[in-house]
TIVEXVO-777108 format. One record per residue (C-alpha): residue number from 1; z, x, y; residue in one letter. Coordinates in steps of 0.2 Angstrom, whole numbers. Layout:
NUM/Z/X/Y/A $
...
//
This chain:
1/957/411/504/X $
2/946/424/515/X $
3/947/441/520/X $
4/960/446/533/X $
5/951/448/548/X $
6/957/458/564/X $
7/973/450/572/X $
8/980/460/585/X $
9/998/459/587/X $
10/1003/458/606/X $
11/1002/443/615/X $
12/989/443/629/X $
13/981/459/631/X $
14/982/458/610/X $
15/988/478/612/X $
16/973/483/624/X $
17/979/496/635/X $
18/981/492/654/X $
19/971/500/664/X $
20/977/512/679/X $
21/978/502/695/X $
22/962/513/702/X $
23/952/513/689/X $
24/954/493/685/X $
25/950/492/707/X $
26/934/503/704/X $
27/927/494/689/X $
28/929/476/697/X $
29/921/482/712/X $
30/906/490/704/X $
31/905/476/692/X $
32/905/464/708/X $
33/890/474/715/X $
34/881/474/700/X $
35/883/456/699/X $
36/876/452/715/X $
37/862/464/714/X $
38/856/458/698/X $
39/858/440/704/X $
40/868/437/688/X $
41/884/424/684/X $
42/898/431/672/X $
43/907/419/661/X $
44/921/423/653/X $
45/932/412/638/X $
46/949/409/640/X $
47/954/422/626/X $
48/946/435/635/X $
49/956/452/642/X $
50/964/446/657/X $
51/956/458/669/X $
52/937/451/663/X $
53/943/431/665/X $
54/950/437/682/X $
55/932/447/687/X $
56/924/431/681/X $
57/912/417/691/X $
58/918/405/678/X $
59/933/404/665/X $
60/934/390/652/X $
61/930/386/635/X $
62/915/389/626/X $
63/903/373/628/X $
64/908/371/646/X $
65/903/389/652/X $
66/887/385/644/X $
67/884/368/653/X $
68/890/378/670/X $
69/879/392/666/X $
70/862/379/664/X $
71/867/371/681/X $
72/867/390/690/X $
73/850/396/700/X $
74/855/413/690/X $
75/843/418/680/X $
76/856/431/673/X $
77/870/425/660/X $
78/883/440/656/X $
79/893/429/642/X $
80/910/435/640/X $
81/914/429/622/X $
82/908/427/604/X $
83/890/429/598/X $
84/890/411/595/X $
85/892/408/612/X $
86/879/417/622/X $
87/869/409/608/X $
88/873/391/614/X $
89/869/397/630/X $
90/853/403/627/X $
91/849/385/618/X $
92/856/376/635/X $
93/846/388/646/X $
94/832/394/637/X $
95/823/401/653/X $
96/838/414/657/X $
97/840/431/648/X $
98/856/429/640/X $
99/866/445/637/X $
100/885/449/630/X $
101/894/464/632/X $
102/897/469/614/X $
103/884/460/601/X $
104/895/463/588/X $
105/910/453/593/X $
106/910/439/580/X $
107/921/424/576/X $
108/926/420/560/X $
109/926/402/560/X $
110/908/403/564/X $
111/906/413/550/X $
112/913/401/535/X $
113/899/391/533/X $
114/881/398/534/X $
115/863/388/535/X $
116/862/392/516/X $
117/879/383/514/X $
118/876/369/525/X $
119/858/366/517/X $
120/865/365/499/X $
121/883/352/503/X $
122/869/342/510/X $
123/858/342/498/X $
124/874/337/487/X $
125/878/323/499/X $
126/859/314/504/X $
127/860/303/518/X $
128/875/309/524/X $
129/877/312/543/X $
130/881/330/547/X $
131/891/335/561/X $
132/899/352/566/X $
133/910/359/578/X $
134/903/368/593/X $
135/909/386/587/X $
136/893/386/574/X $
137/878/397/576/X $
138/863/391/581/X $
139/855/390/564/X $
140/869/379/560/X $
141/868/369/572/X $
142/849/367/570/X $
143/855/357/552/X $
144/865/348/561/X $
145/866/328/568/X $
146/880/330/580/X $
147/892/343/588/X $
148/909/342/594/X $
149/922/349/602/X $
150/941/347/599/X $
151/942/335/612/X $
152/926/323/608/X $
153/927/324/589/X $
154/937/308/586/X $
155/927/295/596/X $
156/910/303/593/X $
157/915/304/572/X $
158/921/285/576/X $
159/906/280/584/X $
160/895/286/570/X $
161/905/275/559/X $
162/901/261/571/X $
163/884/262/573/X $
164/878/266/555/X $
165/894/257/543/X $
166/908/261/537/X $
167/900/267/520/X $
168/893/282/531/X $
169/895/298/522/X $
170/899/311/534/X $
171/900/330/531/X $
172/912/337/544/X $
173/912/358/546/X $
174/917/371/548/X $
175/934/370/553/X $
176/948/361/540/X $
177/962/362/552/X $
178/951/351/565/X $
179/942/340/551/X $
180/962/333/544/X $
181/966/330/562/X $
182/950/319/565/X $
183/953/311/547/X $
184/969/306/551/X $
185/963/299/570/X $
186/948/288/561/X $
187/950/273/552/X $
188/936/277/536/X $
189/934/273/519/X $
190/940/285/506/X $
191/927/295/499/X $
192/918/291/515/X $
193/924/310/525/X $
194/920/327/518/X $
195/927/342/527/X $
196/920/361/524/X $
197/934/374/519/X $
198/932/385/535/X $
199/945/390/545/X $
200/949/401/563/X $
201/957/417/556/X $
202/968/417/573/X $
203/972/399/572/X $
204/975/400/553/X $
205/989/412/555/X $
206/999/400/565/X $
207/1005/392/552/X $
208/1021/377/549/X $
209/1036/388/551/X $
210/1033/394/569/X $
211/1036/376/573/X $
212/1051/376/566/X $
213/1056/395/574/X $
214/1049/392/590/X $
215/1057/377/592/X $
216/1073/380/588/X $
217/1071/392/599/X $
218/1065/384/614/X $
219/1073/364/610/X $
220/1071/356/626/X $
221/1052/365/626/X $
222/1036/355/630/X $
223/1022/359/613/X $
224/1005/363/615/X $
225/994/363/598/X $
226/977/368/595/X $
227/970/355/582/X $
228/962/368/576/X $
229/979/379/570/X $
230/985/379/553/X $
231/1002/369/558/X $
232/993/355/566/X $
233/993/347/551/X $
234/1011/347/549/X $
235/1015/345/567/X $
236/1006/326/564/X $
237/1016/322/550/X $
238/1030/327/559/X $
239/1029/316/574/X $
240/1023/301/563/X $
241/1040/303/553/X $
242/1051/303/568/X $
243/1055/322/568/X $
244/1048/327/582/X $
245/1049/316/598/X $
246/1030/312/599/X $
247/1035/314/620/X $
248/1035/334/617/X $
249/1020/336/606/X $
250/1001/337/613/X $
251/987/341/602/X $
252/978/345/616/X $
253/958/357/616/X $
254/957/373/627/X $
255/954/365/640/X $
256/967/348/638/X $
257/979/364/639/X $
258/973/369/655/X $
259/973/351/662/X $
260/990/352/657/X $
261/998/366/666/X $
262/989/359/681/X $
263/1000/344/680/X $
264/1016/356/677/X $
265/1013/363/694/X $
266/1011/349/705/X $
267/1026/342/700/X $
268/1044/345/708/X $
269/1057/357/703/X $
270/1071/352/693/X $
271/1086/346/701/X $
272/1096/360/691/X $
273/1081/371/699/X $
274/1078/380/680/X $
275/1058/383/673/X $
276/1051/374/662/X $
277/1047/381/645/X $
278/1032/376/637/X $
279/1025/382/619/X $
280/1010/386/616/X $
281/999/387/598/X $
282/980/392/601/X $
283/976/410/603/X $
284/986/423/615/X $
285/973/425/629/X $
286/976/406/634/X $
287/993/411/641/X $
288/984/420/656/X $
289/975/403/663/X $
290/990/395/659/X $
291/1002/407/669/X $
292/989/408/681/X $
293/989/388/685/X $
294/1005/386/683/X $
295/1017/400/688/X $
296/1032/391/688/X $
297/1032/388/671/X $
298/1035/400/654/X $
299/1021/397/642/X $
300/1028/404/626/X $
301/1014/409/611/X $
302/1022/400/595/X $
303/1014/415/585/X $
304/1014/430/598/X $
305/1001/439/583/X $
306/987/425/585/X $
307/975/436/596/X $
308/956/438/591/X $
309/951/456/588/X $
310/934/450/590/X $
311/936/441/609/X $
312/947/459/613/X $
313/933/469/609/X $
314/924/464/628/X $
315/931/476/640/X $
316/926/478/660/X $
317/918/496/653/X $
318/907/484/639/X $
319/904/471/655/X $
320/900/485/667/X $
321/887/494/655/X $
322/878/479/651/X $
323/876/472/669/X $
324/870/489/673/X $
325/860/493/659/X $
326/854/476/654/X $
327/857/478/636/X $
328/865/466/622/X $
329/852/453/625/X $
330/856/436/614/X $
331/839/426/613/X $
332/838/410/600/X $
333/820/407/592/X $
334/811/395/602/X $
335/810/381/587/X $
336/828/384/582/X $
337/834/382/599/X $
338/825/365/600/X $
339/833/359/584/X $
340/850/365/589/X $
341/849/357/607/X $
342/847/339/598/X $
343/865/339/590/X $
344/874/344/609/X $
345/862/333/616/X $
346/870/318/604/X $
347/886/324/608/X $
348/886/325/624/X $
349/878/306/626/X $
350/894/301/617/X $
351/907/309/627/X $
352/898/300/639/X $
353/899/284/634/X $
354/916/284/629/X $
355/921/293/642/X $
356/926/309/633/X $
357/929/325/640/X $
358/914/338/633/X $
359/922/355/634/X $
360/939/360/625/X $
361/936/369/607/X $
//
């Protein structure tokens, strides 16, 4: 359906060569100086190069670095991430220079629906309510009635049924994977939910059978799914029909996987004193949050080849340059960035109200 797209083949550091020791001490220091002399905060996703999350201020999904970033006094933001997401920071803090270390670090989801796109399915659909995912560009989401996350898109979709009838049209983008999980969540009238072809070329790649290989080869193995991943699908249909014990499968955002491995480590060991095992299907560079908040347990990828090229391409050498230098600066036009604040505004008074967490994609 699209053109492949960089997938780096080892779990974690995605086949990024370590560092030596001295050299990875060195540039954490100096990027630590830096930091403090430029009175800046880094953020970092949780797909990013372990040695970035771990030189961090902040670790976390995409939305919820911004929202911590437009509470800072910082006026500098060094996002460690996508485009898309130094450009929602800039929306949220529109006063802060913005900057990310490589400005060519994309994400492939962000890019299957454009504003020309977007403008022409809704010119096809009048009246319809538009609402995308938070991994959009700003333009995008200029056009847009509401964002969401993985972990709000069901009661804020639900919601706009309630309010405005259940003959609401609704065009729901950019992600297909994400879209059939919420159609499946919320009660509608056929006809009534349009979902944009789009798709994560990282999540995409984990596809039905690694359910079946990883679980055979881990049985008694808590699941973790990204609703984003092409198996999610699947992975409904199969708990629905009683063939997998709906106990062991959570669909479950960034960071509902986080909250998860939280949970793992503040329980007891086993009586028969073995680790857990727990499988996890979103993108590689989760497994070090995960590790890290829960030691005592194996997270195992359910596709060890679903690592983003573009989140690899931030290094601590990228980090360092730009703190230093002050380059790779990421600023949204003034009257986009007015328009684009609107739909995560909506969102955000959603969760809100229904008590939804707002980050997670």
């Amino acid at each position: 359906m699209t053109t492949p797209l960089p997938m780096a083949a080892d779990p974690v550091r995605a086949g990024v060569p370590p560092l030596p020791e001295a050299e990875l001490q060195a540039l954490r220091s100096e990027i630590r100086e830096l930091a403090k002399a430029k009175n800046a905060v880094i953020l970092a996703h949780n797909y990013q190069l372990p040695e970035v999350q771990d030189v961090a201020d902040v670790v976390g999904d995409s939305l919820g670095l911004s929202i911590e970033a437009a509470k800072t006094d910082a006026p500098l933001i060094v996002f460690c991430g996508v485009h898309f997401m130094a450009e929602s920071a800039s929306v949220l803090s529109p006063e802060k220079t913005v900057l990310i270390p490589d400005v060519d670090a994309g994400c492939s989801l962000a890019d299957s629906i454009t504003p020309e796109q977007l403008r022409a399915w809704q010119a096809k659909h009048p009246g319809a309510i538009t609402v995308m995912y938070v991994n959009t560009t700003a333009e995008v989401k200029a056009l847009t009635d509401y964002c969401v996350t993985s972990s709000n898109a069901v009661p804020v979709v639900e919601r706009i049924y309630r309010e405005h009838g259940e003959d609401t049209e609704i065009l729901f983008g950019p992600d297909m994977f994400l879209g059939s999980f919420v159609a499946k969540q919320v009660a509608h009238k056929p006809g009534t939910f349009h979902v944009w072809d789009g798709e994560c070329h990282v999540h995409a790649g984990i596809r039905p059978a690694d359910i079946d290989r990883v679980r055979s080869e881990h049985p008694d193995a808590e699941f973790l799914i990204h609703p984003e991943c092409g198996c999610s699908t699947q992975a409904m249909e199969y708990v629905a029909a009683g063939d997998v014990d709906a106990s062991g499968v959570h669909m479950l955002s960034t960071g509902g996987m986080l909250d998860f491995a939280h949970d793992e480590a503040a329980k007891s060991p086993g009586a028969d004193g073995k680790r857990r095992t727990t499988i996890v299907a979103t993108e590689t560079g989760m497994l070090h949050p995960l590790r890290m908040a829960a030691p005592d347990v194996d997270f195992v990828p359910a596709n060890a080849s679903a690592s983003c090229g573009y989140m690899k391409m931030i290094t601590l050498e990228k980090l360092r340059d730009t703190l230093r230098d002050g380059t790779g600066v990421v600023k949204v036009p003034d009257d986009i960035a007015r328009r684009a604040m609107l739909p995560i505004q909506r969102m955000i008074e959603v969760g809100r109200d229904a008590n939804a967490p707002l980050g997670g994609e």
